[in-house]
N, C-alpha and C positions, 0 to 999 in steps of 0.2 A: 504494500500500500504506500501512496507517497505521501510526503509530509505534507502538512498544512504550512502558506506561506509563511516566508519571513514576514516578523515581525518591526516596522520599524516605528520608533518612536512617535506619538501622534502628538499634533500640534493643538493648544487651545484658541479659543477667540470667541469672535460675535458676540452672543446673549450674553455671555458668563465675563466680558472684559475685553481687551487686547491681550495677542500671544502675546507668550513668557516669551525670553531669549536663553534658551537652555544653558546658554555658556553663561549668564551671570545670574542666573535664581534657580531654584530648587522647586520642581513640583510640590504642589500643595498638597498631594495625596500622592506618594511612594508606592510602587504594586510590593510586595512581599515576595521573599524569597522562593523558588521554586525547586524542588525538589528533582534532581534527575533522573529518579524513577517516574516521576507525572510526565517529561519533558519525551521520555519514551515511549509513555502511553498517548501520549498525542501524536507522536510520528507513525504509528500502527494505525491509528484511524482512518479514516477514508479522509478523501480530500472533500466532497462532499457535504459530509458529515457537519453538522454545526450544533453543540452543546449550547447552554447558558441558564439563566436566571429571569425569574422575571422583573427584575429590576437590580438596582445595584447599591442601594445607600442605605448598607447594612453595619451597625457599629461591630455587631458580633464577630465581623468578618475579617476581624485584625486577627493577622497571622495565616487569614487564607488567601484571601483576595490582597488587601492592605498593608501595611507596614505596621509595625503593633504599635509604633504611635501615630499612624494617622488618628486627626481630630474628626470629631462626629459632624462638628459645623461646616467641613470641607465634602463632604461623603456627594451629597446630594448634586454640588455644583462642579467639582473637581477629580471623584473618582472613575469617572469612565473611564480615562485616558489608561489609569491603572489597571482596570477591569480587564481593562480591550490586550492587555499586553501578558494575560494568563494564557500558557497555552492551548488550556482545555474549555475556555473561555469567547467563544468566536461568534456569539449573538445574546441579544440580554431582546426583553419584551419593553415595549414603552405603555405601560399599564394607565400614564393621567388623561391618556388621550380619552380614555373610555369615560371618565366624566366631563372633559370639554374638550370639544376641540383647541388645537395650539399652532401659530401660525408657521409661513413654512420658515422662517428666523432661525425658530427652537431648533427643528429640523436640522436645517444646513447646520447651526453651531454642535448638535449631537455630532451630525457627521464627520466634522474636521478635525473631533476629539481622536477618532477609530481609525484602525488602519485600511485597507482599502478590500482585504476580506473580509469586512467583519459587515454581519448583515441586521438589520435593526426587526424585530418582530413587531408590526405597530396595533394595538385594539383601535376598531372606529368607537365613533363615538355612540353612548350607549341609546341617545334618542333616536338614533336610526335602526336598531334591534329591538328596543322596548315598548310594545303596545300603549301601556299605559303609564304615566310617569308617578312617582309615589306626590302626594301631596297637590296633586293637581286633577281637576275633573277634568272629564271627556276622554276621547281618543289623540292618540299622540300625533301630532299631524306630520311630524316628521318619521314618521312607522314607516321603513322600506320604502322611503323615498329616494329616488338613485338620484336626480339630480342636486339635491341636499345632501346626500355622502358624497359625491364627485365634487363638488364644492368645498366641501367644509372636512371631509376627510381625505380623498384618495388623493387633489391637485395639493397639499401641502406638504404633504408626507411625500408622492412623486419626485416633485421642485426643492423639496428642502434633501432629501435624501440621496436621491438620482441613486445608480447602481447600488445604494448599499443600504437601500430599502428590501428586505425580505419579504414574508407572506403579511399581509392584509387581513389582519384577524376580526369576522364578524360574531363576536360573540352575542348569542341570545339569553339572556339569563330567564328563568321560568318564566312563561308567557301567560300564564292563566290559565284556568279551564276552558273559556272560550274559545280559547286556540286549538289547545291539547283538543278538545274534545271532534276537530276537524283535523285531523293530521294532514289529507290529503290537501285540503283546500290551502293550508299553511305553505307545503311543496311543493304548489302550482304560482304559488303568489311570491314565493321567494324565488320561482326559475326566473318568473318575467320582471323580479329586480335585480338579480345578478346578469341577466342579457340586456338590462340596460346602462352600465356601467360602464366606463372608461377601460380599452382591451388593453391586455399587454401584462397587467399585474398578475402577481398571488394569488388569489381571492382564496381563503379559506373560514367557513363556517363551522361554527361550535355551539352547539343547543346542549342544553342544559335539562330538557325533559325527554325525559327515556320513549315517552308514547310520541313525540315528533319523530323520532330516529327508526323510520321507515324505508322498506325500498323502494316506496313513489320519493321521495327525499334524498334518497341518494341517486335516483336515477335522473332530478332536478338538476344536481347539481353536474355530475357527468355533465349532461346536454346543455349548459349554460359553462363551462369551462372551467369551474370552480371546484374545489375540494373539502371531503371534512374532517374536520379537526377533532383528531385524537384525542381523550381529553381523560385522565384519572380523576375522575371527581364521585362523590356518594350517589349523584343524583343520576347517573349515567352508566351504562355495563362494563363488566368490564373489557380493556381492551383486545383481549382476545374476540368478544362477543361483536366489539365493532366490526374489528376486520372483516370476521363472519358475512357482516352485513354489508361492509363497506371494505373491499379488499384491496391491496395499497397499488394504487396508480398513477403514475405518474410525481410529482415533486408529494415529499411525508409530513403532515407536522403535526407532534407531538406536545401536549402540554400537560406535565405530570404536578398536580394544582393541592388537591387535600385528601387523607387519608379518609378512608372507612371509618364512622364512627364518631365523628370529631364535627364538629361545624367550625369556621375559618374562626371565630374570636378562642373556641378553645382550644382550637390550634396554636392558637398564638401564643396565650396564654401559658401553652405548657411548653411553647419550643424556644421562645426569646431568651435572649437576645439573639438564638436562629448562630451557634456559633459550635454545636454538636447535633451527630447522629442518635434520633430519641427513640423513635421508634421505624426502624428498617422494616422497608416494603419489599420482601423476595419478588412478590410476585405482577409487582409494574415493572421492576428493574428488568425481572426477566422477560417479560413483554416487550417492554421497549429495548431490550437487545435485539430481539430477532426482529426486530421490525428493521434495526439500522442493519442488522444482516442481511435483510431481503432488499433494501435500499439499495445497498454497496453493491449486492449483486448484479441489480436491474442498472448500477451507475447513476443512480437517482437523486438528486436534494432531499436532504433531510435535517429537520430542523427539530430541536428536542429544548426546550424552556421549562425548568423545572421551578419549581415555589419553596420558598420556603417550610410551609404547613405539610407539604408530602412527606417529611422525614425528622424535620428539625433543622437542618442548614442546608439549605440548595446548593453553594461549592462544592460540600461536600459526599449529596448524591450523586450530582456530576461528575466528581473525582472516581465512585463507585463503581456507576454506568462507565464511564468510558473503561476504567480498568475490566468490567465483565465483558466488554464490545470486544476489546482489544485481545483478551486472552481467548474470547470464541473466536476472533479471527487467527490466532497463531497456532490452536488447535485443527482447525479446518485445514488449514493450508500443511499441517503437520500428515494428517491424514490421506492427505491428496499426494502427499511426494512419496512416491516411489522408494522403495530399499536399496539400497546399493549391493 
């Protein structure tokens, strides 16, 4: 497998200030030491292949991500640069989009932080997936409006990003009975907003109700050029059961989000400051290996964004996964070679 590229040093600017000048100041936020054994598990990987988190300004994460004295007040505006410079570290989620949209400024200055493989995971924003908005009567009029996501989602993220924009995340969070109780009608309504969309992008969708995730729903989304989104979450099968339904075609993406059992604040609760492995998931890990195994095979993109709440520190199921990715790939090709 060949390595993932070089990495070189990425520059700050725009939103966050004027660049540094490396030769007379010291980054704000240090990446942390890396280990030579992680340095080899990334060169095993696919080229492909893209790990990461779904965000990155985590104090916990001094000594994984960070230098153990980066400062907490710097994390939010100045650790990317450090993120982007992990080896097993090659896409992060930009999660505030999902409650407003951000112009394309924000964008471009994410972009100049990262190096030039490194690919951004963006959520639209959530009034264009949310039927009804909390605290507000009526229908949401922005509900699978394509030319109100092309405006306000897909043209900023495009313009701000260019090439190092990744998949286009349309996350649905539960819809209501209303919905649920029409699966098909939901699947016919979502093909003819994703075929009116701006071409050329990502597009991957992720529902959150088990009774939408139908084969009229993924047969939508086929025929409209869009994909769905992987997703370990309570509310949804597991991914073995996707596949079943939805079997990997064409570019993968994965989002491994909160365990079994837990809702996200006791998640949080029990995992913070999110800087150890609390509770280990064999059984996503194992999932989403063979998924990047059947990726790698097909020569496929494949994007994996894990959460904090899936284990207790998302670095560090990253470190996990890629190490089980890495060692089914040197097994396989151990099998495949011939005896002398």
């Amino acid at each position: 497998m060949s390595a993932p590229e070089d990495r070189a040093p990425p520059r700050q600017g725009g939103l966050f200030g004027p660049p540094e000048d490396p030769r007379t100041s010291a980054p704000k936020v240090a990446p942390a030491p890396v280990e030579e054994a992680t340095e080899q598990v990334a060169a095993k990987l696919h080229p492909k292949l893209r790990l990461g988190t779904s965000s990155w300004a985590f104090e916990g994460w001094r000594g994984l991500v960070y230098a153990a004295g980066a400062a907490k007040r710097h994390l939010s505006k100045h650790g990317l640069p450090a993120y982007s410079q992990h080896p097993l570290l090659r896409t992060v989620g930009v999660d505030r989009t999902f409650y407003a949209p951000i112009p394309k400024s924000a964008f471009f200055d994410y972009a100049e932080q990262v190096p030039d493989s490194f690919r951004f995971l963006v959520k639209a924003w959530e009034e264009i997936t949310t039927p009804q908005l909390r605290g507000r009567a009526g229908l949401n009029p922005n509900y699978l409006d394509a030319n109100c996501a092309a405006d306000r989602c897909v043209a900023p993220a495009t313009d701000g990003l260019g090439a190092k924009l990744g998949p286009l995340l349309l996350q649905f969070p539960p819809q209501g009975e209303d919905t649920t109780a029409r699966p098909e009608a939901f699947a016919d309504r979502l093909h003819g907003f994703l075929t009116c969309l701006p071409r050329g992008l990502r597009y991957v969708v992720e529902v959150r109700d088990a009774a939408l995730f139908t084969p009229r729903y993924v047969a939508s989304l086929r025929d409209a050029g869009a994909h769905h989104g992987y997703v370990v979450h309570p509310r949804m099968p597991s991914l073995a059961k996707q596949r079943a339904l939805a079997p990997l075609d064409g570019p993968v993406t994965v989002r491994w989000m909160l365990r079994r059992g837990l809702s996200y604040q006791q998640a949080k609760d029990r995992y913070e400051p999110f800087g150890a492995l609390v509770d280990r998931d064999a059984e996503a890990r194992g999932d989403i290996a063979a998924m990047a195994y059947d990726a790698a095979g097909r020569d496929e993109e494949m994007t994996v964004v894990v959460n904090n709440k899936a284990e207790g520190s998302s670095p560090l199921s990253v470190m996990e996964l890629a190490r089980q990715i890495a060692q089914a790939s040197v097994d396989v090709n151990a099998r495949s070679t011939p005896a002398s």
